[in-house]
VOPAGU-2260 file (C-alpha; in pm, 1 decimal, decimal comma):
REM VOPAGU-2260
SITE   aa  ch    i         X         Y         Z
SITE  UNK   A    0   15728,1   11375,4   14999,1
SITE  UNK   A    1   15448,8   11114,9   15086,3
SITE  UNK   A    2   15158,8   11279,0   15299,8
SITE  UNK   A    3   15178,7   11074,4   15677,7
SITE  UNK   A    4   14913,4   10836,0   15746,3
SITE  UNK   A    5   14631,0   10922,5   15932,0
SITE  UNK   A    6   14610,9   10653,9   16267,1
SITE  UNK   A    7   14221,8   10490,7   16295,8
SITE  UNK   A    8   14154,6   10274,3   16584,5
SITE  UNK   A    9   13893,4   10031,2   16528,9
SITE  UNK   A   10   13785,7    9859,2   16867,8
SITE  UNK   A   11   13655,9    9553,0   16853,7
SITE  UNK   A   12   13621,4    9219,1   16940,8
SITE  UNK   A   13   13748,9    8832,3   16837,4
SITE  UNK   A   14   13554,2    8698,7   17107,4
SITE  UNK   A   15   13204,0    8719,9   17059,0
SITE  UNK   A   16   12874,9    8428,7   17071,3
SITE  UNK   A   17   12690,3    8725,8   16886,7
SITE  UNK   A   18   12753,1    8699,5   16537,6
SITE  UNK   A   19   12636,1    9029,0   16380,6
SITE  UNK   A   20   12923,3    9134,5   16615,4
SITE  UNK   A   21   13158,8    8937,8   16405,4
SITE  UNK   A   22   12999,8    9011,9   16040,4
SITE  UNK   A   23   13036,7    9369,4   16173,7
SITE  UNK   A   24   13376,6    9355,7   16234,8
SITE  UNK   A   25   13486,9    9178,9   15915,5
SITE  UNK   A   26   13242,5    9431,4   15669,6
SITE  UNK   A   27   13498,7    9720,8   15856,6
SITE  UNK   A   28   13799,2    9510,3   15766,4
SITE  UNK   A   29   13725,7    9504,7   15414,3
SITE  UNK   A   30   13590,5    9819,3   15332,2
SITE  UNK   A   31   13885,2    9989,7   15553,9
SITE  UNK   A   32   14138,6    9841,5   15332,4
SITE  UNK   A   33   14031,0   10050,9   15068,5
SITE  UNK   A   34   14136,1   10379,1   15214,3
SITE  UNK   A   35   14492,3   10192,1   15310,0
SITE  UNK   A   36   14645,6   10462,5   15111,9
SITE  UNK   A   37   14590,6   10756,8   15368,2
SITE  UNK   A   38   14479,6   10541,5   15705,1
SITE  UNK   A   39   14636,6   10306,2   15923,8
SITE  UNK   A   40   14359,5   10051,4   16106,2
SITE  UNK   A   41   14502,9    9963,5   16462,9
SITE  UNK   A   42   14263,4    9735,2   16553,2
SITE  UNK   A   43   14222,7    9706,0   17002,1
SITE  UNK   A   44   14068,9    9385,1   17124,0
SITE  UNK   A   45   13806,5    9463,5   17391,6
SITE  UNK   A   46   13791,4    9110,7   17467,1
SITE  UNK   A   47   14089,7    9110,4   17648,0
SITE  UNK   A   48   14109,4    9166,8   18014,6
SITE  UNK   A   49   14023,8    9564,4   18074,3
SITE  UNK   A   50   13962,0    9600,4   17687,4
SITE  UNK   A   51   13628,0    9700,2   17744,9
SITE  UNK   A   52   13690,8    9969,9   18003,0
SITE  UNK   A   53   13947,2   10146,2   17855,9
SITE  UNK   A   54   13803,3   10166,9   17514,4
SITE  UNK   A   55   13468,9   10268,8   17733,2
SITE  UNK   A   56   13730,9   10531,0   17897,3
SITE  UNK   A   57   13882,3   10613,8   17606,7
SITE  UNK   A   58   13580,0   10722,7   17424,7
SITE  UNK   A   59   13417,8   10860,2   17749,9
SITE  UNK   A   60   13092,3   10685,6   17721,0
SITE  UNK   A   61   13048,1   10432,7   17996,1
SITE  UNK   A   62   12794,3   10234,0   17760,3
SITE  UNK   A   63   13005,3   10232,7   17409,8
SITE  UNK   A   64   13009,8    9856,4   17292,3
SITE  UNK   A   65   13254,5    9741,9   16983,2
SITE  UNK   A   66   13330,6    9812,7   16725,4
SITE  UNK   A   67   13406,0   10186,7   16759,5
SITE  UNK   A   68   13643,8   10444,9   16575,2
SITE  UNK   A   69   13849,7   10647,5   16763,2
SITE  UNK   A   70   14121,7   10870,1   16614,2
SITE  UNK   A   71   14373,1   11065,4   16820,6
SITE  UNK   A   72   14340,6   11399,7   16611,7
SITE  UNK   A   73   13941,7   11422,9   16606,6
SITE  UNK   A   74   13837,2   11145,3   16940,2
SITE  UNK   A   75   13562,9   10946,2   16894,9
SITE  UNK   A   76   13455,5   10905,1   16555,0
SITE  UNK   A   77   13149,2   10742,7   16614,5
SITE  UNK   A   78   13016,8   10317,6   16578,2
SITE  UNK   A   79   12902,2   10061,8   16333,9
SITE  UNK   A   80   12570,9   10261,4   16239,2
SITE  UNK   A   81   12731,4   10565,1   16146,8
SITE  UNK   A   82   13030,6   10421,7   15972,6
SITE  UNK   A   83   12758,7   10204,1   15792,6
SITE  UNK   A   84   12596,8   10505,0   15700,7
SITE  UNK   A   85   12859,5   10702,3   15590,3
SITE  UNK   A   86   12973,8   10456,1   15357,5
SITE  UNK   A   87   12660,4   10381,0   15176,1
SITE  UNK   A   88   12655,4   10759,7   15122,7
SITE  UNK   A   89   12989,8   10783,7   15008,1
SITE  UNK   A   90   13184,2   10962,5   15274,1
SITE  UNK   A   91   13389,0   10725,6   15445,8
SITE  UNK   A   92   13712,6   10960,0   15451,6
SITE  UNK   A   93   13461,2   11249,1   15597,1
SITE  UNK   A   94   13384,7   10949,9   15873,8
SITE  UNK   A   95   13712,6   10935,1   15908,0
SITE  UNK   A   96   13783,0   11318,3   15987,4
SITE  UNK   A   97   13447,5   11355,3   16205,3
SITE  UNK   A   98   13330,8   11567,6   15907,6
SITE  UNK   A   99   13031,2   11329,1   15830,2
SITE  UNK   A  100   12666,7   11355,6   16011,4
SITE  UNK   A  101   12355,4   11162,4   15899,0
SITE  UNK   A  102   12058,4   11309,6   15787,1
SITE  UNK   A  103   11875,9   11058,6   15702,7
């Protein structure tokens, strides 16, 4: 029997006049399809009307700004830097369990 995928939730945004923004967003999109095996990526548009403050609310951090992980098992999973981090170390599916801190 096949193990049940684990949901991610990647906020971000399509609407953005900041381009690291964007070249942020697509890096996550193409290193997250390599763990498509055990993780589903829902991707939430803050850009939308009341995106922003419910992902803010979500994560409970009234100054959060996209992209962000959030998982319903382990909460907030932590930003860009982090996830950046954590893959350049080699732990993206510890990222993705809240199992990964940086030391460095």
């Amino acid at each position: 029997m096949a193990e049940e995928k684990e949901d991610i939730v990647l906020y971000m945004t399509t609407i953005s006049s900041n381009l690291d923004v964007k070249k942020k967003c697509t890096k996550i999109d193409v290193i997250m399809a390599s763990v498509t095996n055990t993780h589903n990526l829902i991707k939430k548009d803050v850009s939308i009307p009341g995106g922003l403050a419910a992902m803010r609310e979500t994560l409970k951090d009234p100054k959060a700004l996209p992209p962000q992980f959030y998982s319903d098992k382990f909460g907030h999973l932590g930003g860009y830097d982090l996830f950046e981090n954590a893959v350049e170390d080699g732990q993206l599916l510890d990222f993705l369990k809240k199992e990964y801190t940086f030391e460095g």
